[in-house]
C-alpha positions as CSV (number, residue, x, y, z in Angstrom):
1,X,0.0,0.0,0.0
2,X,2.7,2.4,1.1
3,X,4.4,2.0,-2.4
4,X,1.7,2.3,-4.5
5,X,1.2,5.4,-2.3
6,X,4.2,7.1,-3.3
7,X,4.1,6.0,-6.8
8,X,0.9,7.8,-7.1
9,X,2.7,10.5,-5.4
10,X,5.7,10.3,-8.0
11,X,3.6,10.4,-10.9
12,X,1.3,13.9,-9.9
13,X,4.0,16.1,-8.4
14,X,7.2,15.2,-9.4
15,X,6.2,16.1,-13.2
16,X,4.8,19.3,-11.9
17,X,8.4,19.8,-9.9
18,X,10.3,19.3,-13.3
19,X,8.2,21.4,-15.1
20,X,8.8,24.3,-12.7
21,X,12.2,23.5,-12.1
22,X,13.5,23.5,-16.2
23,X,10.7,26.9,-16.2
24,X,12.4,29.0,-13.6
25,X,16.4,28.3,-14.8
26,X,14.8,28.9,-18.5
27,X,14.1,32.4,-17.4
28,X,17.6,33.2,-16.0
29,X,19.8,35.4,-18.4
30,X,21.4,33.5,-21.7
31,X,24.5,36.1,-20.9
32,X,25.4,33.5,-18.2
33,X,26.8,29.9,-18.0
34,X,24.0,28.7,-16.1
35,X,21.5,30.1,-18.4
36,X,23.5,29.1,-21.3
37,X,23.7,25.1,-20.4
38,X,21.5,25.0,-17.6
39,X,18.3,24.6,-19.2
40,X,19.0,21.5,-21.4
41,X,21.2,20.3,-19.2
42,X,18.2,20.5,-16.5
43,X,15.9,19.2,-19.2
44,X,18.1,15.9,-20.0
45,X,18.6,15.2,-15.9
46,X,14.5,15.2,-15.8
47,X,14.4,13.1,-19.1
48,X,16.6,10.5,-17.2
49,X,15.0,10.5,-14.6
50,X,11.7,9.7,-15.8
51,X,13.1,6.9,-18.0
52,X,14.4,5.3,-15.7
53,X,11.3,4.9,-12.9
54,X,9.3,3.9,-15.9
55,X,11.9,1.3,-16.9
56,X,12.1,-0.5,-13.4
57,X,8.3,0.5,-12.7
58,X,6.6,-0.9,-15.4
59,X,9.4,-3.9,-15.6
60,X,10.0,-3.2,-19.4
61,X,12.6,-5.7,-21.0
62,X,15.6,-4.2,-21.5
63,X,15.7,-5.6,-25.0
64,X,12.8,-3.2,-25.6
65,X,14.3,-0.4,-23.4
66,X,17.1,-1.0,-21.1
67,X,17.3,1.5,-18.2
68,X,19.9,4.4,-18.0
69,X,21.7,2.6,-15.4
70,X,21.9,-0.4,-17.6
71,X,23.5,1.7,-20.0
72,X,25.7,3.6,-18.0
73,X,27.3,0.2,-16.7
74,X,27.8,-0.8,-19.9
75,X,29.5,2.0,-21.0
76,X,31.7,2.2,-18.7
77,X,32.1,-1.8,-19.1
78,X,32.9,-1.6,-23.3
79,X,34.7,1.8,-22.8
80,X,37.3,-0.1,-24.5
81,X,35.7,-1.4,-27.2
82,X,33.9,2.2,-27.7
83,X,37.3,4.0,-27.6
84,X,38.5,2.3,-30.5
85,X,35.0,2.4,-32.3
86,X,34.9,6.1,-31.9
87,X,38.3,6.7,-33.3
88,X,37.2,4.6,-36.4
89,X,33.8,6.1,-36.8
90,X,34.1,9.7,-35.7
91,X,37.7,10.1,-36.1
92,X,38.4,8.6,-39.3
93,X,35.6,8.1,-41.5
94,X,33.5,11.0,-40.3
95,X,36.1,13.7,-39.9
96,X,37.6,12.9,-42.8
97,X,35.0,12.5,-45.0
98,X,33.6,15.6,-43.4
99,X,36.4,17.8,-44.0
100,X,37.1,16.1,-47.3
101,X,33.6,16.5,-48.8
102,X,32.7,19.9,-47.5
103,X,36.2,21.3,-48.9
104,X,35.4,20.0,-52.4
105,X,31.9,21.5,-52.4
106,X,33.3,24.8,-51.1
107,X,35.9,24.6,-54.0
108,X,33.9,23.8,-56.5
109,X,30.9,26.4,-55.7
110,X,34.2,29.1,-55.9
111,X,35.1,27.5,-59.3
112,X,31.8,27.2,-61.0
113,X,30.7,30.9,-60.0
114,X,32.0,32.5,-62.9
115,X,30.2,30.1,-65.0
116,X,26.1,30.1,-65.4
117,X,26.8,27.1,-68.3
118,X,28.8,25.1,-65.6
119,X,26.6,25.8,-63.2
120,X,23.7,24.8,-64.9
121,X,25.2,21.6,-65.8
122,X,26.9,20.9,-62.8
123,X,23.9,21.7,-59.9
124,X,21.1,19.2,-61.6
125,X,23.8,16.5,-61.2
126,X,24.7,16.9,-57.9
127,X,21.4,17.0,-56.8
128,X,20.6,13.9,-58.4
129,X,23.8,12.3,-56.7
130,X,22.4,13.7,-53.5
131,X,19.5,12.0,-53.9
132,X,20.5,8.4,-54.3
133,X,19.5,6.2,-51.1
134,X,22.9,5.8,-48.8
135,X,21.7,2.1,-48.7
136,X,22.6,2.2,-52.3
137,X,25.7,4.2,-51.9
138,X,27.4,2.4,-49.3
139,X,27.6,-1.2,-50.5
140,X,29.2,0.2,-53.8
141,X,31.8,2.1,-51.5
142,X,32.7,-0.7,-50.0
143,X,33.0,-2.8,-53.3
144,X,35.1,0.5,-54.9
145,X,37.2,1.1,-51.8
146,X,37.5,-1.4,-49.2
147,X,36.0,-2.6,-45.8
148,X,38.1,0.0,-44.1
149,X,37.4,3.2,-43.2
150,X,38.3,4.6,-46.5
151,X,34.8,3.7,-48.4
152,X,32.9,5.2,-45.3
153,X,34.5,8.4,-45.7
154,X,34.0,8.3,-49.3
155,X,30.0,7.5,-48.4
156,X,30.3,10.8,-46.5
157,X,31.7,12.7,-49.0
158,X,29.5,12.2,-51.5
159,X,26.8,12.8,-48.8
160,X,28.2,16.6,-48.1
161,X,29.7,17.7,-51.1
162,X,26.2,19.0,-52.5
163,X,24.5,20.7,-49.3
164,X,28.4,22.7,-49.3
165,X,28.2,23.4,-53.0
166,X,24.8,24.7,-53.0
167,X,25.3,27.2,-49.9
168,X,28.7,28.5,-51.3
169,X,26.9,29.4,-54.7
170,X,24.3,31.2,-52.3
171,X,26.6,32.9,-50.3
172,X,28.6,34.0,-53.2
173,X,25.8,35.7,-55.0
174,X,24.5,37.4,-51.2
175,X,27.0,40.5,-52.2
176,X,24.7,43.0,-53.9
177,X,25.8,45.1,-56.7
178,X,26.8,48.1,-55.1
179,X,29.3,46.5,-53.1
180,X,30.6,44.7,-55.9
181,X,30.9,48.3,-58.0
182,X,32.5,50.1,-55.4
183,X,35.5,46.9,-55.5
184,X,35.8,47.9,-58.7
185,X,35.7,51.6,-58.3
186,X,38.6,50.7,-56.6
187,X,40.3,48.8,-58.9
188,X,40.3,45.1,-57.5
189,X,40.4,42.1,-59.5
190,X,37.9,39.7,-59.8
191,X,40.0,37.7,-57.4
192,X,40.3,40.3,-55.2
193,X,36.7,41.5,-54.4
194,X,36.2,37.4,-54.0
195,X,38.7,37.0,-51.4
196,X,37.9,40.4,-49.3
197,X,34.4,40.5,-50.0
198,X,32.1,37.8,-51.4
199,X,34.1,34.8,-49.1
200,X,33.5,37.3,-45.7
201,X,29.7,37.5,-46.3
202,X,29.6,33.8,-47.5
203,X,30.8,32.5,-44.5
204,X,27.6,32.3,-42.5
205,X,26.4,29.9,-45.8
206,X,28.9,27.8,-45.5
207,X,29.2,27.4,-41.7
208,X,25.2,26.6,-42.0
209,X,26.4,24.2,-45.1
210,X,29.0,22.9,-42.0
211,X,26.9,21.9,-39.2
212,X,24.1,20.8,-41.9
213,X,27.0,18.3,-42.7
214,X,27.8,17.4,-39.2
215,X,24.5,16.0,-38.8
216,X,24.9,14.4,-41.8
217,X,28.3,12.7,-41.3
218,X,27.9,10.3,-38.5
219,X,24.8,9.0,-40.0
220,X,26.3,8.0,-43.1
221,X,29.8,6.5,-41.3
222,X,27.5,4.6,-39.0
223,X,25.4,3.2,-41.8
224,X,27.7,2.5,-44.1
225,X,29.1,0.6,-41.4
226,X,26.1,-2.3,-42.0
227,X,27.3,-3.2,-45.1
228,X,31.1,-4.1,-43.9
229,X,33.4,-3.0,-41.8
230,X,36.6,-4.4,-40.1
231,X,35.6,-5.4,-36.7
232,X,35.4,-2.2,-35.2
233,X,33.5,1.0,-35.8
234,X,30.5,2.5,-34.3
235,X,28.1,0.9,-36.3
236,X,29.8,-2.2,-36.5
237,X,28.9,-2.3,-32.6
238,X,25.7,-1.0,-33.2
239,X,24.9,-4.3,-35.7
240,X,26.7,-6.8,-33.6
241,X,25.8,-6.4,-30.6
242,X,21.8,-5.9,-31.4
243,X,22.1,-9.8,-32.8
244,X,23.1,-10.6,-29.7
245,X,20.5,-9.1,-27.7
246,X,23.0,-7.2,-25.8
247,X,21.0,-4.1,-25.8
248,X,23.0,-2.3,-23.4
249,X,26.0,-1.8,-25.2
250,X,23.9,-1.3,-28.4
251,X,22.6,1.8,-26.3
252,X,25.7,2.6,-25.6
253,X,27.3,3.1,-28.5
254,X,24.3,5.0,-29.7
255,X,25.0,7.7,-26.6
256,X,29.0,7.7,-28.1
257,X,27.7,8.5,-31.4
258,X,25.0,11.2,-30.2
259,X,27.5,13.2,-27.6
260,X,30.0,13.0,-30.9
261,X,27.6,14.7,-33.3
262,X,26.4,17.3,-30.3
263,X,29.6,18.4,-29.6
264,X,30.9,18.7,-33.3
265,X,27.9,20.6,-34.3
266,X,29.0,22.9,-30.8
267,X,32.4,22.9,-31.8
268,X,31.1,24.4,-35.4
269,X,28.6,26.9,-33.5
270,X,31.6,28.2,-31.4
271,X,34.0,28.1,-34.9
272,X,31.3,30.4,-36.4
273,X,30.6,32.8,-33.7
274,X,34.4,33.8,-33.7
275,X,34.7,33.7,-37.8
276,X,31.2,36.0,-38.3
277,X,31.2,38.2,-34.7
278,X,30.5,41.0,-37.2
279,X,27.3,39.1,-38.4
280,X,23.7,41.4,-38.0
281,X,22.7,38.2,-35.9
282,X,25.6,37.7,-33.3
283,X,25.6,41.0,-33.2
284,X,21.4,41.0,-32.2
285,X,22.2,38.5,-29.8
286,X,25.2,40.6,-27.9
């Protein structure tokens, strides 16, 4: 009696409790650290939390959801395994194929601007290369280039060259034409006005083209992954370990993979807000 008592208890006011708890730290200043992080920080504790009493409450299987304790153990348990799986994934094939894809799109969006006939050519076919399934990528990676990490960062490339190449074009054209005359008023080359002017004001394009790319990356390493792979690698883990019902570690390397993609897509944010400070919307936000 006394337990259903304070599960009844648990259900009605803790909920109300964590709503007025992530309310009043919402509220304090963004200006501040604890503003800053605090609220989803706040948010995720509460999300834990609650997981967990309705894991062990309602006795759900952890091969249909293990508990965050389960998975905490287990993390710490394969942190071995998960070390090297993150330096294959995240490391290696995401990185790489991250830096490697993005820095041909930005290259090629410079190249191409000069030319509406390339351009023309060019953007239909990218976009129908962007468009092909990754299941159908992948396997032909791996045929082309290997089990190794090489054909997952080529599955990656191919999966951010176009969102880069498309941003760069529209961040190149976002100069208007007076600013463009008055380079020339001065006498600068074409060269010139692209380097001092048109790259500056592209820049918030191609650091949305970036973190729209760090979303991207990890999913393709991972899945690429399922179709061969050494015996290591995020999704390797992912695969392996579901077959054997050990649903723990499976969760596990899931939480490696989603803290790698947060704090790449943080790392980018902070990148941007130091490369754009002059932007209208830092400067809104200061």
């Amino acid at each position: 009696m006394t337990t259903g008592v304070w599960n009844d208890f648990f259900v009605v006011m803790l909920p109300a409790f964590a709503f007025v708890s992530v309310r009043r730290i919402a509220l304090v200043d963004e200006g501040t650290l604890v503003g800053r992080f605090g609220p989803p920080l706040l948010f995720g504790a509460w999300m834990l939390l609650f997981w967990q009493w309705l894991v062990t409450s309602f006795d759900i299987p952890r091969v249909i959801l293990p508990a965050p304790s389960l998975i905490a153990v287990s993390l710490i348990a394969g942190s071995d395994l998960l070390l090297a799986d993150f330096v294959q994934t995240v490391l290696r094939s995401a990185l790489i194929g991250l830096a490697a894809g993005s820095a041909i799109g930005f290259i090629v969006g410079v190249l191409i601007d000069r030319s509406p006939f390339l351009q023309r050519g060019l953007l239909p076919l990218a976009a129908l290369a962007s468009t092909v399934p990754l299941v159908g990528i992948a396997p032909i990676m791996v045929m082309w280039f290997g089990f190794d990490w090489h054909s997952k960062a080529a599955v990656v490339i191919v999966m951010t060259f176009f969102p880069m190449l498309v941003n760069t074009l529209a961040g190149l054209n976002e100069s208007d034409a007076m600013q463009r005359d008055l380079m020339r008023s001065y006498g600068a080359s074409y060269w010139r006005t692209l380097w001092s002017l048109r790259i500056p004001i592209a820049l918030p394009f191609v650091f949305n083209a970036l973190k729209i790319n760090s979303t991207l990356t990890l999913i393709g390493a991972i899945v690429a992954e399922f179709f061969g792979s050494p015996t290591v690698g995020l999704g390797f883990r992912i695969s392996t370990e579901a077959a054997r019902l050990n649903m723990g570690l499976v969760w596990a390397a899931i939480v490696v993979s989603a803290l790698s993609g947060s704090l790449l897509y943080a790392l980018l944010g902070w990148i941007e807000r130091r490369a754009t400070f002059w932007h209208p919307s830092f400067r809104a936000v200061r």
